[in-house]
C-alpha positions in Angstrom: 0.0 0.0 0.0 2.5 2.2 0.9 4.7 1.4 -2.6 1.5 2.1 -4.7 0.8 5.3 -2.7 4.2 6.6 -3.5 4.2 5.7 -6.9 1.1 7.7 -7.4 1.7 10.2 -5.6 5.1 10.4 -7.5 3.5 10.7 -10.7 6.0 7.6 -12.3 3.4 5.4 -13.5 5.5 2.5 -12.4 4.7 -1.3 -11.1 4.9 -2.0 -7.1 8.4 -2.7 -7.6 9.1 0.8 -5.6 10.9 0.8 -2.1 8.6 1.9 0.5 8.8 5.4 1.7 7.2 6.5 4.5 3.5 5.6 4.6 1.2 8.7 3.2 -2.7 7.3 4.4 -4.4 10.8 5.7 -3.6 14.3 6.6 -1.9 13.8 10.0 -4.0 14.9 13.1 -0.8 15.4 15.3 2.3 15.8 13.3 4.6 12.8 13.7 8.3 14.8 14.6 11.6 13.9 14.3 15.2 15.5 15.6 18.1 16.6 13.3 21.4 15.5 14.7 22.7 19.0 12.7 20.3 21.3 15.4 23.4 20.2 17.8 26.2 20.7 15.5 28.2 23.4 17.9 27.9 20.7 20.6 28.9 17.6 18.8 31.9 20.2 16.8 32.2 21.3 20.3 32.7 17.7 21.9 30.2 18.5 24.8 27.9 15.8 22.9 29.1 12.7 21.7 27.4 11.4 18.5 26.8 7.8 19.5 24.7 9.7 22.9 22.4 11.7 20.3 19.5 9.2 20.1 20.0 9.3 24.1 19.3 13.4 24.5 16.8 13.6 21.6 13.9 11.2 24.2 15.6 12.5 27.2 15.6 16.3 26.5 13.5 16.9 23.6 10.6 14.3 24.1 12.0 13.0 20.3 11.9 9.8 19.1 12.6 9.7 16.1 16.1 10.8 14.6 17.8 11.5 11.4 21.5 11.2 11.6 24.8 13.5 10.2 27.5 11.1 8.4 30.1 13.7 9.4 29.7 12.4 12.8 30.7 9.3 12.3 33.3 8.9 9.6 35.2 7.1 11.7 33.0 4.2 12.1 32.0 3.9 8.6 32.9 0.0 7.8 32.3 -1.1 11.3 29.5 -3.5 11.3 29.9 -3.5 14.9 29.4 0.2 15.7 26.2 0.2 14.0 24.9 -2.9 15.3 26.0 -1.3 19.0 24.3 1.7 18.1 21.2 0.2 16.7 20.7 -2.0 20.2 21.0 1.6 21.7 18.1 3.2 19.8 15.8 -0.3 20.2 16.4 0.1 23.9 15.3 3.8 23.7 12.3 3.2 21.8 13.8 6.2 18.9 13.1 4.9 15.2 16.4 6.0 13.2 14.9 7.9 9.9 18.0 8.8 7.6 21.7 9.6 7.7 22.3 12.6 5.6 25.3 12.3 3.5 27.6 15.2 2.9 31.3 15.0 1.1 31.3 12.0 -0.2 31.9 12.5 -3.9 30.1 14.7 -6.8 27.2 12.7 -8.1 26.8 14.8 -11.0 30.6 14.5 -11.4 31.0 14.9 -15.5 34.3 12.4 -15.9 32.3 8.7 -15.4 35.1 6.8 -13.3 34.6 10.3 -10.2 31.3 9.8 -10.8 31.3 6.1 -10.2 33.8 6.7 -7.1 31.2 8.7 -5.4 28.6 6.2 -6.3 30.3 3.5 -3.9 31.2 6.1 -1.2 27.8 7.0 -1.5 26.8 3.3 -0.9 28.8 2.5 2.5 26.6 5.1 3.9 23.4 3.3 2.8 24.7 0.3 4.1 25.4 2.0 7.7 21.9 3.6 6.9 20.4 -0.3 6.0 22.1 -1.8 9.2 20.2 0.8 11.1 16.8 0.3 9.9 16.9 3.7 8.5 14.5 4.3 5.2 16.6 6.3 3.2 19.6 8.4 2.9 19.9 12.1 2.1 22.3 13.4 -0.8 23.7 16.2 -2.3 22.6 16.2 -6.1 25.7 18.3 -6.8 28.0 19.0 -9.9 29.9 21.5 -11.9 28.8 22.7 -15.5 25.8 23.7 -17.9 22.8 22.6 -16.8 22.4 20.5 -19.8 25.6 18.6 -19.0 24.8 18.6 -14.8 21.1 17.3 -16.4 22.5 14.3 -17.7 25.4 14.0 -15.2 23.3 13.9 -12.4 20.6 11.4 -13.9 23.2 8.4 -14.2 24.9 9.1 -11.1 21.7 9.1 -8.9 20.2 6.8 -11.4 23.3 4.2 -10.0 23.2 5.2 -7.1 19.2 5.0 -6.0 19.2 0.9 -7.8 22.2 -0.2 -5.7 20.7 1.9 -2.2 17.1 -0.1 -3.6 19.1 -3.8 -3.2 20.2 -2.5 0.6 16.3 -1.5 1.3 17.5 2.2 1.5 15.9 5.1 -0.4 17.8 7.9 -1.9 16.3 11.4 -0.7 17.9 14.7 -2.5 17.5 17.8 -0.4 17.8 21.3 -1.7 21.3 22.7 -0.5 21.8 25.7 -3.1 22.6 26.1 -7.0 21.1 23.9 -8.8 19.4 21.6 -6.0 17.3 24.4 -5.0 15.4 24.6 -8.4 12.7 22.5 -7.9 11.8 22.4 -11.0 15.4 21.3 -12.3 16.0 18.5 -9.9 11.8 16.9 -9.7 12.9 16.8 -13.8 15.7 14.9 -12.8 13.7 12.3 -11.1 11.2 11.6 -13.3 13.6 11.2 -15.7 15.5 8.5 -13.4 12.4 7.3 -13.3 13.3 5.0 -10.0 10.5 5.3 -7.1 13.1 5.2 -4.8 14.5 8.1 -5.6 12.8 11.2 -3.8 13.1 14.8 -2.3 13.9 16.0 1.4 12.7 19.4 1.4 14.7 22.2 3.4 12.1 25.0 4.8 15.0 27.1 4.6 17.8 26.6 1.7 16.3 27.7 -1.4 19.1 30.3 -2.5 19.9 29.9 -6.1 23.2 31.5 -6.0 24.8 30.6 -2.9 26.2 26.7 -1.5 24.6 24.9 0.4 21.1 27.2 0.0 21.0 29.0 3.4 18.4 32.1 3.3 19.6 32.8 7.2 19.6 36.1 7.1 17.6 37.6 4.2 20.8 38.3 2.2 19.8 35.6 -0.8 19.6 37.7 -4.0 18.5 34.7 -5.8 15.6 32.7 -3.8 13.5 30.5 -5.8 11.4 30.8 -2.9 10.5 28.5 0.0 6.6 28.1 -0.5 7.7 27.4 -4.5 10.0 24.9 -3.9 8.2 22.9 -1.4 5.5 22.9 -3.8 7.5 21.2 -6.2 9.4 18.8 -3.8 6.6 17.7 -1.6 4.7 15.3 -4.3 8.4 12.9 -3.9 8.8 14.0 -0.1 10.2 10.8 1.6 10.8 13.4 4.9 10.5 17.2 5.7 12.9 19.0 7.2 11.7 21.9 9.0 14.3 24.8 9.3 14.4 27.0 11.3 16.8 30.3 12.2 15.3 33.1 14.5 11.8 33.6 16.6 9.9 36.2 17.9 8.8 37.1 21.6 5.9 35.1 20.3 7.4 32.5 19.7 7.2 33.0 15.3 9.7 32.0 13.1 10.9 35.9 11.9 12.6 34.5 8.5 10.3 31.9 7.3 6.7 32.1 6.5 6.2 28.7 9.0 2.1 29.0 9.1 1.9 28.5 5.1 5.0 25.9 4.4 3.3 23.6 7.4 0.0 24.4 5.5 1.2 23.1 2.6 2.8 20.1 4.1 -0.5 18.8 5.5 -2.4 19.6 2.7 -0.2 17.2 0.7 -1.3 14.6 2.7 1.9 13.5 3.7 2.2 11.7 6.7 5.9 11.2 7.3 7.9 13.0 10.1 8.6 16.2 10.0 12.4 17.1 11.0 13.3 19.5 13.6 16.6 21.6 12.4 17.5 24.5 14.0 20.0 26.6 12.8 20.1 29.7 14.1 22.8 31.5 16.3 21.1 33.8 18.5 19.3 31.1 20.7 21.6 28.0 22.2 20.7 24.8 20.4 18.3 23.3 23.1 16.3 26.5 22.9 16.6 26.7 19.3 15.0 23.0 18.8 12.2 23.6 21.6 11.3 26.9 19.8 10.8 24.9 16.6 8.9 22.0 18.0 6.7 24.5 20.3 5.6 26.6 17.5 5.0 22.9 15.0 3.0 21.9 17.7 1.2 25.1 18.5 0.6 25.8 14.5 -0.6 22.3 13.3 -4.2 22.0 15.0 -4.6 25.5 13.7 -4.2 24.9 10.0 -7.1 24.0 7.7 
């Protein structure tokens, strides 16, 4: 049900042969939510949190349990079977369900020489096998490359092409999330997945990084002079949404997101009927972390029952 569901939703047209994404049934009565590891990046950069205690603080201070993991944070565990069965036992005994590891610098996959390209195909692979051996749904990747768009175009369709059929054999989907350039067109990159044409390949859509002209997306700030616009994007992105990430930078005495217009992106989340989780990931700087990520999960919590 869920494979069928997708596939429609998706638009692909194709058999039940799809990996399972997250179920989409009904519009959600109570958002299901999930924690970021990168809402604690000063701390884990820091060292006053260890990665493998993450899972631990999301249920213990944040009422979370559900996570979706940084790969940069754990680099040096990568092809230990151990680790991940260790941390797995962890996450059972906490009762947290492990979402996604989100996969940065690991290789161009929109690389235009074929053998780079390949390269970060398999480095791109280990992760989904970390993400596999911890019951994690998909993984989250950079759709990046240099060139025309016309050359990225066809770049980018073999090397997440290769890289969503080898993640489907592990039981892992392959999520792209819009991080700047080129991934925040929606428009350019939905393109790219129906012409992949896989139904595990799908979107993670950023709130937040949907600056044309800058790396990595961030509109923290208001400086973007090229923003293909957050209620745009999402649009695009959601019908192939395998997870939501819900950005975050600033608030008001109110308790309002001041950067983002929160109220109509989490209105067109539940209008899409998608029933997935919905990641927490502050950002900001003015607030600590903690306070950052109860901000976010406050105002999700106090918005939902409100929309239509």
């Amino acid at each position: 049900m869920q494979r069928r569901r997708f596939v429609k939703r998706a638009g692909l047209g194709l058999a039940a042969a799809a990996l399972p994404l997250p179920a989409w049934t009904s519009p959600m009565e109570e958002p299901s939510l999930s924690l970021a590891q990168w809402s604690l990046h000063r701390a884990l950069f820091e060292g006053s949190l260890k990665a493998v205690d993450f899972p631990r603080v999301a249920v213990e201070t944040f009422e979370i349990r559900a996570v979706e993991y940084v790969n940069q944070f754990y680099t040096d565990h990568l092809g230990s079977t151990t680790f991940w069965r260790e941390l797995k036992a962890r996450t059972d005994a906490l009762g947290v369900t492990n979402l996604l590891i989100m996969i940065d610098d690991a290789g161009l996959l929109g690389d235009p020489a074929k053998t780079a390209r390949h390269n970060a195909v398999e480095a791109h692979l280990r992760w989904a096998d970390a993400a596999a051996q911890l019951g994690c749904h998909s993984i989250r990747v950079n759709a990046f490359g240099p060139g025309p768009r016309e050359a990225l175009r066809g770049a980018l369709t073999d090397g997440l092409g290769q890289l969503t059929e080898k993640a489907a054999a592990l039981g892992v989907n392959v999520l792209i999330e819009n991080h700047g350039f080129h991934t925040s067109d929606g428009a350019f990159i939905t393109g790219i997945i129906r012409e992949v044409g896989h139904p595990g390949l799908g979107t993670l859509p950023d709130f937040g990084n949907w600056c044309l002209n800058a790396e990595w997306g961030s509109t923290m700030g208001g400086n973007c002079s090229e923003n293909y616009g957050p209620e745009k994007g999402l649009a695009d992105f959601l019908p192939f949404a395998g997870g939501v990430s819900a950005k975050s930078y600033d608030f008001d005495a109110s308790g309002n997101e001041t950067l983002l217009p929160y109220r109509n992106l989490l209105q067109q989340v539940k209008d899409s009927g998608f029933t997935g989780h919905i990641g927490i990931e502050y950002e900001g700087s003015r607030l600590g972390e903690p306070e950052g990520i109860r901000a976010t999960k406050d105002l999700i919590l106090r918005l939902w029952p409100e929309l239509d």
